[in-house]
C-alpha positions as CSV (number, residue, x, y, z in Angstrom):
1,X,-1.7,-155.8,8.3
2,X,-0.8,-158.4,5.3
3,X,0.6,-157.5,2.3
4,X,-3.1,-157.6,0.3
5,X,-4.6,-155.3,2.8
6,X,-1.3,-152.8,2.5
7,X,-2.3,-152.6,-1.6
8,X,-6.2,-152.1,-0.7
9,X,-5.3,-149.8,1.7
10,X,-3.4,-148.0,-1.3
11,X,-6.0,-147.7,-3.4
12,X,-8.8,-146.5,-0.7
13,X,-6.2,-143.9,0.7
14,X,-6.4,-142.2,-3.0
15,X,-10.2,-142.6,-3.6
16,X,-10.3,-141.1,-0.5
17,X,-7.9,-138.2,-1.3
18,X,-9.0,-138.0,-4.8
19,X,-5.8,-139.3,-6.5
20,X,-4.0,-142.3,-7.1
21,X,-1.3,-143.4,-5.0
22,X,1.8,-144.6,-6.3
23,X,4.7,-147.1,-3.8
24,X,6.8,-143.8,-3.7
25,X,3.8,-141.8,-2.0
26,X,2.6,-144.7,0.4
27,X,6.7,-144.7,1.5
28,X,6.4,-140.8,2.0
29,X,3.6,-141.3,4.0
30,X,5.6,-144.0,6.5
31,X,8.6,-141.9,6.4
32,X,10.5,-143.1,4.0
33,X,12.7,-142.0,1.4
34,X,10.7,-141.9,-2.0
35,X,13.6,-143.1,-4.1
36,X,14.3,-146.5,-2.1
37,X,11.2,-146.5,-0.1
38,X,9.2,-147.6,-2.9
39,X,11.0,-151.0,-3.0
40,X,10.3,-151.3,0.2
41,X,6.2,-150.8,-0.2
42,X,6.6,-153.2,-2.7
43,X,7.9,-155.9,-0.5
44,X,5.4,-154.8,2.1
45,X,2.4,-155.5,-0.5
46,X,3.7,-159.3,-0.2
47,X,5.1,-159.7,3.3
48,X,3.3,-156.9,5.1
49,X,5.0,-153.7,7.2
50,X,6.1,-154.5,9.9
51,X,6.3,-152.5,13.3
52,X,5.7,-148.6,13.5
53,X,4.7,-148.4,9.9
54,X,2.1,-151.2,10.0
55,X,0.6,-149.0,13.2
56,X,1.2,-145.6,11.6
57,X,-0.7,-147.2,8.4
58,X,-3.6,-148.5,10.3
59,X,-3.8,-144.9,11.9
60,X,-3.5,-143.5,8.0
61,X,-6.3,-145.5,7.5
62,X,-9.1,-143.6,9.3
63,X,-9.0,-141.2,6.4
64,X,-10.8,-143.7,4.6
65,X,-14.5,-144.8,5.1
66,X,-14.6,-148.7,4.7
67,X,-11.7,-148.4,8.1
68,X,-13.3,-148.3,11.6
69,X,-12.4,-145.7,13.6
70,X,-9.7,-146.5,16.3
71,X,-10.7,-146.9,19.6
72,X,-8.6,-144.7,21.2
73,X,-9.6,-142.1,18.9
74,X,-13.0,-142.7,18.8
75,X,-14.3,-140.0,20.8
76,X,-17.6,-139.4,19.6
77,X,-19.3,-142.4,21.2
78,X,-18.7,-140.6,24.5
79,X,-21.8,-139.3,26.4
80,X,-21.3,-135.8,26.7
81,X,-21.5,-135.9,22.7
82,X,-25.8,-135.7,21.6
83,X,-26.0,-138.4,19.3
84,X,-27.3,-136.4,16.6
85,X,-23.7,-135.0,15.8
86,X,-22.1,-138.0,16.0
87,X,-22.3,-138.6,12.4
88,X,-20.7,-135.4,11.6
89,X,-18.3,-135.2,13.8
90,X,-16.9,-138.4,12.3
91,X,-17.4,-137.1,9.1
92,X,-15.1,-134.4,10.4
93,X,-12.3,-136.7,11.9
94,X,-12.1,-138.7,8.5
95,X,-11.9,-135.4,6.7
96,X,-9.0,-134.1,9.3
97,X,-7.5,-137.7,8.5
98,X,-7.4,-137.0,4.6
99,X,-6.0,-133.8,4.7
100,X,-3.0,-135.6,7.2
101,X,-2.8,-137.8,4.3
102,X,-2.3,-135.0,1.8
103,X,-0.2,-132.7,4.0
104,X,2.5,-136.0,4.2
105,X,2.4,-136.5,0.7
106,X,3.6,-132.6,0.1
């Protein structure tokens, strides 16, 4: 993930919450500390995260539409699911993904 997709992926994560997201909350959500993290989100929106937080971001992610679905969470392509629900239970993930998203952010 480069530093311009880490500030797009900012603003989709709150359109797809509902609220804008500020460094401090995108540092909550990698674990950081609010008060120092956000320094460190900025530096990522030039650089790019690096290591578990660029993976746990891209995982973050899946709460927004415009992101694929990871393959190793993409269950719903599987056989034994009709493909008539598949739409919803996407639908369902994404909405399990957002409410992740809120849960981190307190």
């Amino acid at each position: 993930m480069t530093g311009p997709e880490l500030r797009q992926l900012r603003n989709d994560l709150g359109e797809a919450i509902g609220r804008s997201l500020t460094p401090a909350d995108m540092a909550k959500l990698c674990g950081l500390t609010p008060a120092n993290g956000g320094d460190t989100i900025r530096r990522w929106e030039i650089s790019g995260p690096s290591g578990p937080a660029g993976e746990l971001l891209r995982i973050l992610a899946m709460a927004c539409d415009s992101y694929p679905i990871l393959d190793n969470f993409n269950v719903f392509d599987r056989f034994n699911i009709p493909e008539q629900e598949r739409p919803a239970r996407r639908t369902e993930f994404r909405e399990k993904m957002r409410n992740e998203v809120r849960q981190r952010l307190g």
